[in-house]
C-alpha positions, 0 to 999 in steps of 0.5 A: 479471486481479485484484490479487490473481491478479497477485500484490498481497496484501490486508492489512486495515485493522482497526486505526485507523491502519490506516485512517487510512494506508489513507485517506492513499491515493487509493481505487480507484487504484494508488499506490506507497510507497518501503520499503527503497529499493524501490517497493510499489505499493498499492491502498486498497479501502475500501469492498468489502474495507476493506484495502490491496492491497501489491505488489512490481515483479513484481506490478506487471508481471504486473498491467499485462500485462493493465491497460495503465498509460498515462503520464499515470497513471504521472505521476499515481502519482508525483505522489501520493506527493508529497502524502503522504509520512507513510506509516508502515510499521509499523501494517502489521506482522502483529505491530503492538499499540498501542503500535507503533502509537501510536509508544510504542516501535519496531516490527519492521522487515518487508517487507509485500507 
């Protein structure tokens, strides 16, 4: 079963910080993100779709079902999140414009998955 089939959503990254997050991501490799005390498990495809694959728990598990995840993997996705914790919501937002993007003002707050 693909990302896509288990319920991921790819979102591009078309825009410059859009790929500098995407890069913050190890390639090919699930990962997580916490938002809103919840974790989204993203998957940065740079080179075949050039996005980031964003799912919930439920996507994660309709994943998983036909992709076991072993322990040293589960591990290794938490450890990551520790060596890069910048993550930036906002450059995700369908409604991000350079200047959300770039910091000079607050974003709309929007679950991205």
């Amino acid at each position: 079963m693909s990302l896509a089939l288990a319920g991921f959503t790819a979102h591009p990254a078309d825009t410059t910080a859009r790929w500098a997050m995407m890069n913050l991501l190890p390639p090919d490799t699930l990962a997580y993100r916490m938002q809103n005390g919840q974790p989204i498990l993203l998957y940065a495809d740079p080179i075949a779709c050039g996005c980031v694959y964003m799912g919930d728990k439920n996507a994660y598990a309709a994943y998983r079902a036909s992709h076991p995840v072993d322990l040293a993997q589960e591990q290794r996705m938490t450890a990551e999140i520790n060596q890069h914790p910048g993550w930036d919501w906002s450059v995700w937002a369908s409604t991000a414009d350079v200047d959300v993007v770039s910091g000079l003002r607050p974003g709309p707050s929007h679950v991205f998955y």
